[in-house]
C-alpha positions in Angstrom: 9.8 12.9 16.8 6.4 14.1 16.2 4.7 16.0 18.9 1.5 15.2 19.9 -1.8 16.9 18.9 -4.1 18.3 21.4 -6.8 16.4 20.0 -8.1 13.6 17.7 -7.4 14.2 13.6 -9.0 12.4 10.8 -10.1 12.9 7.2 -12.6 10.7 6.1 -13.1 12.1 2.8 -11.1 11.3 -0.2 -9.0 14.4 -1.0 -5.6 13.5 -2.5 -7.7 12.9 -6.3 -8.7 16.6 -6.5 -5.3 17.9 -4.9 -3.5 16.2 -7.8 -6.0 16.2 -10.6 -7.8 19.3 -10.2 -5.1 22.2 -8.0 -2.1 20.2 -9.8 -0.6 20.0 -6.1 3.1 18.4 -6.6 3.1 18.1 -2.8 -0.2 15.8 -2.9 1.4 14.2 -5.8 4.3 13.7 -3.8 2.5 12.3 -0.1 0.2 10.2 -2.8 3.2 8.3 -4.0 5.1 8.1 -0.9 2.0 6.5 0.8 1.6 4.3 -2.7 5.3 2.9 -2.4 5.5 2.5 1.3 3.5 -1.1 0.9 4.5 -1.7 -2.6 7.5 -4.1 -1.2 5.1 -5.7 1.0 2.7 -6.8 -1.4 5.9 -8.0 -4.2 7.4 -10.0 -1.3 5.5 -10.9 1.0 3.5 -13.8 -1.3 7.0 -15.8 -0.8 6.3 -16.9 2.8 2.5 -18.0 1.5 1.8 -21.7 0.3 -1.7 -20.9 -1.0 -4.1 -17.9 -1.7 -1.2 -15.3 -2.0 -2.5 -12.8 -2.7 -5.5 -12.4 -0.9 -3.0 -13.2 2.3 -1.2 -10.6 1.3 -3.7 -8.2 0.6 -5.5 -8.4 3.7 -2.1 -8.5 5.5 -1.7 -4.7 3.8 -5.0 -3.7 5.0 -4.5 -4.6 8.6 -1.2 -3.2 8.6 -2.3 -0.1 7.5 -4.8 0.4 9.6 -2.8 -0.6 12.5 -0.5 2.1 11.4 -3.3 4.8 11.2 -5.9 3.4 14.1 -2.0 4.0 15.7 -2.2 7.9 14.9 -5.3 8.4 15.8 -5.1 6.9 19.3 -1.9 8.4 20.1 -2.5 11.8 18.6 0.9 11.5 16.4 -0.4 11.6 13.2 -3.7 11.7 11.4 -6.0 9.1 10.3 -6.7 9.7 6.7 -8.8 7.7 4.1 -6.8 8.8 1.5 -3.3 7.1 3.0 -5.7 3.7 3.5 -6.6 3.9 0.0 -2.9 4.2 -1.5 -1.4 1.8 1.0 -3.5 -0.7 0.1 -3.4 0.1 -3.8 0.6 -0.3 -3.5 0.0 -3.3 -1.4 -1.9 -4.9 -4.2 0.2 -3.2 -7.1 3.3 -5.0 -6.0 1.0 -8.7 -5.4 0.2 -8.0 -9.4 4.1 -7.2 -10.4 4.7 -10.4 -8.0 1.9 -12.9 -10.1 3.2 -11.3 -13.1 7.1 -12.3 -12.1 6.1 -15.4 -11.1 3.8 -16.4 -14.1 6.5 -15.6 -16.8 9.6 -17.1 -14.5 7.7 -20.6 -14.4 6.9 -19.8 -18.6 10.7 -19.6 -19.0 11.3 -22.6 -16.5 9.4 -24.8 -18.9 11.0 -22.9 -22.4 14.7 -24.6 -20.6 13.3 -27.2 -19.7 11.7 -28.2 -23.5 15.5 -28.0 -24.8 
C-alpha cells in the first residue's frame, strides 16, 4: 500500500530521455520499460474484440486508460502524474497494435500459401 502524499505531484516535462541517454540511469531504464510493457499486452490483444478500425480503437483505448490510471494518482495523492509514464504507456500500447497487424498480416499470407496447395 502506498501512503498518501501531503500534496498534489506531477512532472510535466519529459525526463526519462535524458535519465537514460545522457546520466546512463539503469533505474530510469528500468521504470521506462516497465511503464513501456505494462500496455504492450493491451495493444497486441485487445484488437481481437474490434470488428473495424483496430487499431485506432485500441490506441485510444490505451490513452484513456492511462490517463485514468494517472488522473487516478493525482487526485488521490497515491502516486504521481508523470508525462513521461503517458508517453511510454501509450508507445507500448501502440508497439503491441503493430506486433498485432504484423501477426495478423503474415497469418492471413500463410492462410492463402495452404490454401493455393
Amino acid at each position: 500500500m502506498r501512503t498518501p502524499y501531503p500534496e498534489i505531484r506531477y512532472t510535466v516535462s519529459v525526463q526519462f530521455i535524458g535519465q537514460i541517454f545522457l546520466d546512463h540511469n539503469p533505474y530510469a531504464l528500468f521504470e521506462a520499460l516497465l511503464n513501456f510493457v505494462m500496455l504492450f499486452p493491451v495493444g497486441l490483444f485487445m484488437p481481437l474484440f474490434f470488428k473495424r478500425k483496430k487499431a485506432v480503437k485500441t490506441t485510444l483505448f490505451g490513452a484513456a486508460f492511462t490517463l485514468f490510471i494517472e488522473i487516478t494518482q493525482l487526485i488521490t495523492h497515491l502516486g504521481e502524474f508523470q508525462t513521461d509514464d503517458v508517453i511510454l504507456n501509450i508507445s507500448g500500447c501502440a508497439a503491441g497494435v503493430c506486433i498485432y497487424i504484423l501477426i495478423s498480416h503474415f497469418s492471413k499470407d500463410i492462410g492463402k500459401a495452404h490454401a493455393l496447395k
